[in-house]
C-alpha positions as CSV (number, residue, x, y, z in Angstrom):
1,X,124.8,162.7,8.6
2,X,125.5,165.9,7.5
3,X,123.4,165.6,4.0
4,X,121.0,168.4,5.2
5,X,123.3,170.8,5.1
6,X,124.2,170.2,1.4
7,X,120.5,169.9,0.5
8,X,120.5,174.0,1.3
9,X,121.5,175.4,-1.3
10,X,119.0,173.5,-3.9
11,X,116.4,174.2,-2.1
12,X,117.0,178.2,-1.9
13,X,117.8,177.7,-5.4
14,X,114.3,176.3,-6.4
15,X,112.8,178.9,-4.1
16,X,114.0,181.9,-6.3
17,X,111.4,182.6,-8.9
18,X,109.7,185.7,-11.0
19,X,107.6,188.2,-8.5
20,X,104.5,186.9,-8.3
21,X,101.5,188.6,-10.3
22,X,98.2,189.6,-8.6
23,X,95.6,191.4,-9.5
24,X,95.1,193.4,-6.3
25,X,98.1,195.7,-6.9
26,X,96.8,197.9,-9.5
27,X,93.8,198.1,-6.9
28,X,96.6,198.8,-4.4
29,X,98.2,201.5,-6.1
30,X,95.0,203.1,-6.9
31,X,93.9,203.4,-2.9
32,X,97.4,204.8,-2.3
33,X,96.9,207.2,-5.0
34,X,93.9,208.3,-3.3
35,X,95.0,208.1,0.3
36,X,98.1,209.8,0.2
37,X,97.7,212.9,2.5
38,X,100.6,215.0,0.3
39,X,98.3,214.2,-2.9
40,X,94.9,215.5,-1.2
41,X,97.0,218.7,0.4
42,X,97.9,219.2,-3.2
43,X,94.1,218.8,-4.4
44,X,93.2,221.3,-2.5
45,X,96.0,223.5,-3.2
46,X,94.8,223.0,-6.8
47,X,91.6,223.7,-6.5
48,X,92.5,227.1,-4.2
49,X,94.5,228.1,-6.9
50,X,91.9,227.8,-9.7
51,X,89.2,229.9,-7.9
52,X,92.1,232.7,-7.2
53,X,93.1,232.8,-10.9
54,X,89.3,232.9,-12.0
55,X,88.4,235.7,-9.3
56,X,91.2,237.6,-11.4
57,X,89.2,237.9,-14.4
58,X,86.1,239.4,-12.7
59,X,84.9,243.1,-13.6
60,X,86.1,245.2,-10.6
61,X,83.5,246.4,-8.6
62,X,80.6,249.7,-9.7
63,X,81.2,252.9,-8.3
64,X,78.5,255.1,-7.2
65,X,79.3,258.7,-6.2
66,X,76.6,262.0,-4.8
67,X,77.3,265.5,-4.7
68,X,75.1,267.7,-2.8
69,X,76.3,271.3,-3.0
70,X,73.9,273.5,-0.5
71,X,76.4,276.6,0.5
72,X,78.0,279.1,-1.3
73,X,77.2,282.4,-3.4
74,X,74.1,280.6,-5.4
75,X,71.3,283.2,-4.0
76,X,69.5,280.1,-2.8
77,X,70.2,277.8,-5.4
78,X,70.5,273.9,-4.5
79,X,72.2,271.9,-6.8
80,X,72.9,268.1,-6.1
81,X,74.3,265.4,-8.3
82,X,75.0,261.6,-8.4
83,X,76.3,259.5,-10.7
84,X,77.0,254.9,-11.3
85,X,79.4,253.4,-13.1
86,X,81.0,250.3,-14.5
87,X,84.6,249.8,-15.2
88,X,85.6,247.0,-17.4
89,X,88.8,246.5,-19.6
90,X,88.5,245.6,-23.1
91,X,86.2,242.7,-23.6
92,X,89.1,240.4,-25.5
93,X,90.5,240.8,-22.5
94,X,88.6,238.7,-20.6
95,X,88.2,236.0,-22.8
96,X,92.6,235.9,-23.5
97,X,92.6,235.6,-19.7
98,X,90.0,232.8,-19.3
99,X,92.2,230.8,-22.0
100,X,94.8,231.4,-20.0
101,X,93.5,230.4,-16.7
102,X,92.3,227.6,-18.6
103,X,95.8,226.9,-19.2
104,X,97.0,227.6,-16.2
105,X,94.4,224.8,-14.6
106,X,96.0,222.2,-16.8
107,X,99.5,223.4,-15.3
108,X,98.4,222.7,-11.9
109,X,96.9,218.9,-12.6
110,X,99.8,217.7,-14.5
111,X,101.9,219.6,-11.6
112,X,99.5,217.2,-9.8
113,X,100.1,214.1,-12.0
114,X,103.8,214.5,-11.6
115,X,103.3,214.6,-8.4
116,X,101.4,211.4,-8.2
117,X,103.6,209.3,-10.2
118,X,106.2,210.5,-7.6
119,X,104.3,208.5,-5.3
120,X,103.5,205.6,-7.0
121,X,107.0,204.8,-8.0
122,X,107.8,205.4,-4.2
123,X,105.1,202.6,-3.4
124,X,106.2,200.8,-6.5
125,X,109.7,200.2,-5.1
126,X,108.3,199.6,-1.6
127,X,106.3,196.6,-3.2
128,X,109.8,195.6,-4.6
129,X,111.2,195.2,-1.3
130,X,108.7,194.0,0.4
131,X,108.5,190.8,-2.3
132,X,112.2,190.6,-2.2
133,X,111.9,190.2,1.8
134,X,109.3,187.9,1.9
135,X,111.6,185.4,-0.8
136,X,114.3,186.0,1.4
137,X,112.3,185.4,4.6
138,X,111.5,182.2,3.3
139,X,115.0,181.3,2.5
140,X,115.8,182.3,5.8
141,X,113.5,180.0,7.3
142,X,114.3,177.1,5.2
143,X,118.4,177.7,6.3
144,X,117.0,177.9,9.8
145,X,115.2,174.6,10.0
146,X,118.2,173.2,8.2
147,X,121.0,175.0,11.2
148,X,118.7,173.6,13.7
149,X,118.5,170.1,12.3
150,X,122.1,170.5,11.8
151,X,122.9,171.3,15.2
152,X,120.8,168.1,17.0
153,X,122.7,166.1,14.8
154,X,126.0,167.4,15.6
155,X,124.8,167.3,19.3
156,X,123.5,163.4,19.2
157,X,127.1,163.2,17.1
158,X,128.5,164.7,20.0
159,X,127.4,162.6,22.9
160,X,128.5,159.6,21.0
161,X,131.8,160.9,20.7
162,X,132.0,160.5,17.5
163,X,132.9,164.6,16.6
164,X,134.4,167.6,19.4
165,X,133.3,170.1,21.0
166,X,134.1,172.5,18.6
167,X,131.9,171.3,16.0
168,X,129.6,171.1,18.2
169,X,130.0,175.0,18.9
170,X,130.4,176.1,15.7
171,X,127.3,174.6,14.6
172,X,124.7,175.9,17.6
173,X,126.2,179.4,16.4
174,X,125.6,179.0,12.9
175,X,121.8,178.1,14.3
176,X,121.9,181.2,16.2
177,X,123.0,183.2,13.4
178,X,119.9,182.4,11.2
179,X,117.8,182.9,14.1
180,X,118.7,186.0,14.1
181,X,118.5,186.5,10.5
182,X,115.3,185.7,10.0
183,X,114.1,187.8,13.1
184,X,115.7,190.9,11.3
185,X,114.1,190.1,7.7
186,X,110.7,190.0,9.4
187,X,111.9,193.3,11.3
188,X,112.2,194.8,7.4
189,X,109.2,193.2,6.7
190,X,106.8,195.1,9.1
191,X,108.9,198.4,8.6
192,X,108.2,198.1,4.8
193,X,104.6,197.6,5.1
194,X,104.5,200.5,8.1
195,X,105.9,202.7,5.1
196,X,103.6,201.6,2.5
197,X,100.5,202.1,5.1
198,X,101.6,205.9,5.5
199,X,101.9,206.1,2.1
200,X,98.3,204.8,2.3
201,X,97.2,208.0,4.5
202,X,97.6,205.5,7.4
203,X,95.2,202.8,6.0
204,X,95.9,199.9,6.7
205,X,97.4,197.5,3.5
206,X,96.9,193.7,3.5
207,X,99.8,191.9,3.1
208,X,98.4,189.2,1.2
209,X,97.1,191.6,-1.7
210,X,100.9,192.5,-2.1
211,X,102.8,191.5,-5.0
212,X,104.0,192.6,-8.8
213,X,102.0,192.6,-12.4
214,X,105.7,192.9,-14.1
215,X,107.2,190.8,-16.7
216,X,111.2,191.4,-16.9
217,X,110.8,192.2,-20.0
218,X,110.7,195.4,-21.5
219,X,110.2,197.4,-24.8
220,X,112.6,198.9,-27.4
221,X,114.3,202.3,-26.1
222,X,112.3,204.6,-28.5
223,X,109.6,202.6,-28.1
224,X,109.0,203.5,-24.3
225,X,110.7,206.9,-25.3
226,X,107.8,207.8,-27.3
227,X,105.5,206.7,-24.9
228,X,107.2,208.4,-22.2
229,X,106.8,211.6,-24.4
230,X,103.1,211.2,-25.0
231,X,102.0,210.4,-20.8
232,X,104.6,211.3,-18.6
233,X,103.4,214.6,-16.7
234,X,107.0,216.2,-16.6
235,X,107.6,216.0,-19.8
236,X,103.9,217.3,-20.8
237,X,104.1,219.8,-18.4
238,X,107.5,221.4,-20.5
239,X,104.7,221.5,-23.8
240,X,102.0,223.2,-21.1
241,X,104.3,225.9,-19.8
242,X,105.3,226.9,-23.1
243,X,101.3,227.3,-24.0
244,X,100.7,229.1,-21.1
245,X,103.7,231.9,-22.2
246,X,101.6,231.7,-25.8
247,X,98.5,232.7,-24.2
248,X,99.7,235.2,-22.0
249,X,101.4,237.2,-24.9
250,X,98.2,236.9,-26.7
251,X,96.8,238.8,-23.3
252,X,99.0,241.0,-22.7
253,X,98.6,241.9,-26.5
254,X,95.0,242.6,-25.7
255,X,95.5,244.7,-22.8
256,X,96.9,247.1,-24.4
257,X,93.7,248.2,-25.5
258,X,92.2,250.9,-23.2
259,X,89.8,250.4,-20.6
260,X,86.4,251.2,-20.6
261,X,83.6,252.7,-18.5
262,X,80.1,253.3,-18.5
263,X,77.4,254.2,-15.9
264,X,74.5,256.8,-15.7
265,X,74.9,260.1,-14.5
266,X,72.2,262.7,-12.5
267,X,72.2,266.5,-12.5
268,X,69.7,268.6,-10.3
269,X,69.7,272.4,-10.2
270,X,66.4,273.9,-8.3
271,X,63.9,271.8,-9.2
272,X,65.4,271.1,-12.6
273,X,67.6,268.0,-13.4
274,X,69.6,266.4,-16.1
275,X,70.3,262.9,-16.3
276,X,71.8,260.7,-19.2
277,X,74.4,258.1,-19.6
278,X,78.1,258.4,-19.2
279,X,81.3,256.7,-20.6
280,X,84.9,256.7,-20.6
281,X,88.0,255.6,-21.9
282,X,91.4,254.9,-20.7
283,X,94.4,256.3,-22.8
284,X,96.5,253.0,-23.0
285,X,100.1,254.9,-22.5
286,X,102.3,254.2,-19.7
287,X,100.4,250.9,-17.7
288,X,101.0,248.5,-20.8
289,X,104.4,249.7,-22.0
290,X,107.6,246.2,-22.3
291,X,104.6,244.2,-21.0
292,X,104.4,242.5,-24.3
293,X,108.2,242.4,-24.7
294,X,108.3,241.2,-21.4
295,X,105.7,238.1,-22.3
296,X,107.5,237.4,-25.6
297,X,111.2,237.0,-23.7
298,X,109.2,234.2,-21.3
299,X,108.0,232.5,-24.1
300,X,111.0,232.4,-25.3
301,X,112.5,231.5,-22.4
302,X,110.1,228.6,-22.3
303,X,110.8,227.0,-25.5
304,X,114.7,227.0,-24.6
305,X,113.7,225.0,-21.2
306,X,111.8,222.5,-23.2
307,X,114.2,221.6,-25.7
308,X,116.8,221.5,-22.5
309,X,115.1,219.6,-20.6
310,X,113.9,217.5,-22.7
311,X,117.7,216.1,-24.0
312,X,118.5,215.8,-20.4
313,X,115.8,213.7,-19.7
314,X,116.0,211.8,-22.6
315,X,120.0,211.6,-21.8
316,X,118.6,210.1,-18.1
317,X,116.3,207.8,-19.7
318,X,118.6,206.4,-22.3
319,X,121.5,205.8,-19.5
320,X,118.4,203.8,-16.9
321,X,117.7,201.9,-20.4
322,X,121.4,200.8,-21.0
323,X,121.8,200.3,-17.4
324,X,118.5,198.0,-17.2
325,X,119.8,195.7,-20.5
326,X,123.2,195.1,-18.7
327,X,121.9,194.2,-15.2
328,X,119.4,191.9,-17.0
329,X,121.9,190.3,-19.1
330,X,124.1,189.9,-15.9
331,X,121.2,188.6,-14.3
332,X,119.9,185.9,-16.3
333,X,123.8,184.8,-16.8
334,X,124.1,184.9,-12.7
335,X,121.1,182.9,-12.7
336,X,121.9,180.9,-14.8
337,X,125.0,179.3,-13.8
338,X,123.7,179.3,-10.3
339,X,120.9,176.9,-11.4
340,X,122.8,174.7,-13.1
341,X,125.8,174.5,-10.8
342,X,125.7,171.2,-8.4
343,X,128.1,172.4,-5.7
344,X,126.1,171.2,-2.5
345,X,126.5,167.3,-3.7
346,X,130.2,168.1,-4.7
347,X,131.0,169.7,-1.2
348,X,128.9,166.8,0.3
349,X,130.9,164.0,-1.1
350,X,134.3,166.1,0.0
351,X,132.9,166.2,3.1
352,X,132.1,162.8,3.1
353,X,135.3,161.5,2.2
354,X,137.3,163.7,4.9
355,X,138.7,166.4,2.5
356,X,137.0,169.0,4.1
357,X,136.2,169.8,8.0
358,X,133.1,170.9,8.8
359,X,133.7,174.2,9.4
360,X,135.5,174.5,5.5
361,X,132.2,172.8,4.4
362,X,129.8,174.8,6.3
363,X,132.1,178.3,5.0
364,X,132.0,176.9,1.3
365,X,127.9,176.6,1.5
366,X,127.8,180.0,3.4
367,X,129.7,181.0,-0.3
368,X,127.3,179.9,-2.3
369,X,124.1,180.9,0.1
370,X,125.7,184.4,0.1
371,X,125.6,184.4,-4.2
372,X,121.7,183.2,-4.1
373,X,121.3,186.5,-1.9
374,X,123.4,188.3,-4.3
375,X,121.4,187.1,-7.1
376,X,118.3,187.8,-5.4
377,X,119.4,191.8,-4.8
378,X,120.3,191.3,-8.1
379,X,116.7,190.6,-9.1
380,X,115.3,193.8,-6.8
381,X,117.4,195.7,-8.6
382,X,116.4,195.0,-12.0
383,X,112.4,195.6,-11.0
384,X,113.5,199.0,-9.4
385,X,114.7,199.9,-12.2
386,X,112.1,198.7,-14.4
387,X,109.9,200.5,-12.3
388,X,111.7,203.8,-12.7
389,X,111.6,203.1,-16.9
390,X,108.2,202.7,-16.5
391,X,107.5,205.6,-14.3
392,X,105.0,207.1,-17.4
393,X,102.3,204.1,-16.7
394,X,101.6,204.9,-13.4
């Protein structure tokens, strides 16, 4: 009478599976990554900053001056003058700066990138959760079909006389509890997706096109290291920086060649006038002085922060990697033995035979329902993870 109950545990059991693969997720993660309202802020931060940098590498502005000198002792003689000119620093100048803007534009998108994959691993893990909720929303339902049956039995059981009223209790509030359950899960459910949709930019996400592209395997440590390496934009942005310190000693270099200027010039006396062209040049003594030094110590600087870095990322990576390979061997052994174990037929047959009530069979079930859910945590863990190992692909 009571062989629902041990059918529970089976069927949560053949309910567990891998995350299931669609092809709408890389779609998915692709509208998010064009969406997001932080990453379009940022575009536009980006492309603010590009057109300030390049305005600093425009020639200042000409001057034009007059001079028209009527009074004073010059027994009638007018004399009146005006003159045009361009200032412009040395012309290697400009071209070290536009390499370095140049530069400095890469800085900004793989500032950008970084940012992005920021995001995506943040939608990533949201797409975790909200698979791991839907699996356990269908567990949930399945134990709340089987309370409920539970419970009409015990109820028909009870009007016959043939159990008490506190079995009778105990099972309408082990009904109520997965009611309640499953009301919360889909509670989690709607607040997942509400989270992914604002991830979205507020677009709307359809459930249905929700789901995971992952094996649970993954590749060799220095396998995803060196890939890591060669795409994530943190670690691409250490090699950037230090180019960017390059270039700007290779400008500051050149600025310490003097300015120039050029312009025409106009002289009128009485009638008479003189006009040719004029130049100048800037004696390069005080403006430039430590500004190379200066460039050469945040280079410096730069190359110390990479290597830093670097080992502490690597350090980070290689502790995610170990942790990964231990959960997933923990994982498959969990599973493992759960699958194989046949516990609900030999707490039936206990049952049957009067060695255990039914509130020490329904606690021993609740035991092994409560190491399913462990298992299945177990399993979101081990694709957050992944997820953060393979942060680079995004």
């Amino acid at each position: 009478m009571y062989k629902f109950l041990a059918s529970a545990l089976c069927g949560c059991l053949c309910s567990v599976g891998g995350f299931a693969q669609t092809d709408t997720t890389g779609e998915l993660l692709d509208g998010i990554a064009q969406n997001n309202a932080e990453l379009k802020a940022y575009r536009a931060f980006i492309e603010s900053r590009q057109l300030e940098n390049r305005s600093g590498n425009n020639l200042p502005d000409p001057q034009l001056s007059a001079f028209y000198l009527p009074h004073g002792d010059n027994s009638g003689v007018e004399y009146s003058e005006y003159q045009i000119s361009q200032s412009f620093e040395f012309p290697t100048v400009y071209a070290a700066r536009g390499k370095w803007n140049d530069q400095q534009a890469q800085e900004l998108e793989t500032e950008y990138d970084r940012r992005r994959q920021d995001v995506l691993l943040k939608a990533n893990k949201l797409l975790v959760d909200f698979t791991t909720l839907q699996k356990q929303k269908e567990l949930e339902r399945t134990r709340r079909e089987q309370s409920k049956r539970g419970y009409d039995q015990i109820r028909e059981l009870f009007k016959k006389e043939q159990v008490g009223i506190l079995d009778l209790n105990k099972a309408k509030i082990a009904w109520i509890q997965e009611q309640f359950v499953v009301e919360q899960t889909e509670i989690e459910i709607r607040n997942a997706l509400i989270l992914l949709e604002k991830l979205n930019g507020g677009e709307p996400i359809d459930p249905d096109a929700i789901g995971l592209q992952e094996d649970i395997e993954v590749e060799s440590l220095e396998t995803l290291w060196q890939a890591k390496m060669a795409q994530d934009p943190e670690l691409r942005k250490l090699g950037i920086n230090e180019s960017v310190s390059r270039q700007k000693i290779t400008l500051e270099r050149n600025k310490v060649l003097p300015d120039l200027t050029a312009g025409y010039n106009y002289q009128g006396v009485s009638g008479n006038n003189f006009s040719g062209f004029y130049g100048g040049v800037s004696i390069p003594l005080w403006n430039s002085r430590n500004k190379v030094k200066a460039a050469k110590t945040g280079y410096e600087y730069r190359k110390s922060q990479t290597e830093a870095v670097t080992a502490t990322l690597y350090a980070g990576f290689r502790e995610q990697y170990n942790r990964y390979q231990l959960l997933l061997k923990k994982y498959r052994e969990y599973r493992k033995t759960m699958e194989s174990l046949d516990s609900e037929s030999l707490l039936f047959k206990a049952f049957q035979l009067g060695e255990l009530s039914f509130m020490d069979y329904y606690v021993e079930l609740r035991f092994y329902r409560d190491a399913l859910d462990t298992m299945l945590q177990m399993e979101k863990e081990l694709y957050q993870l992944k997820a953060e190992l393979l942060k680079h692909q995004l």
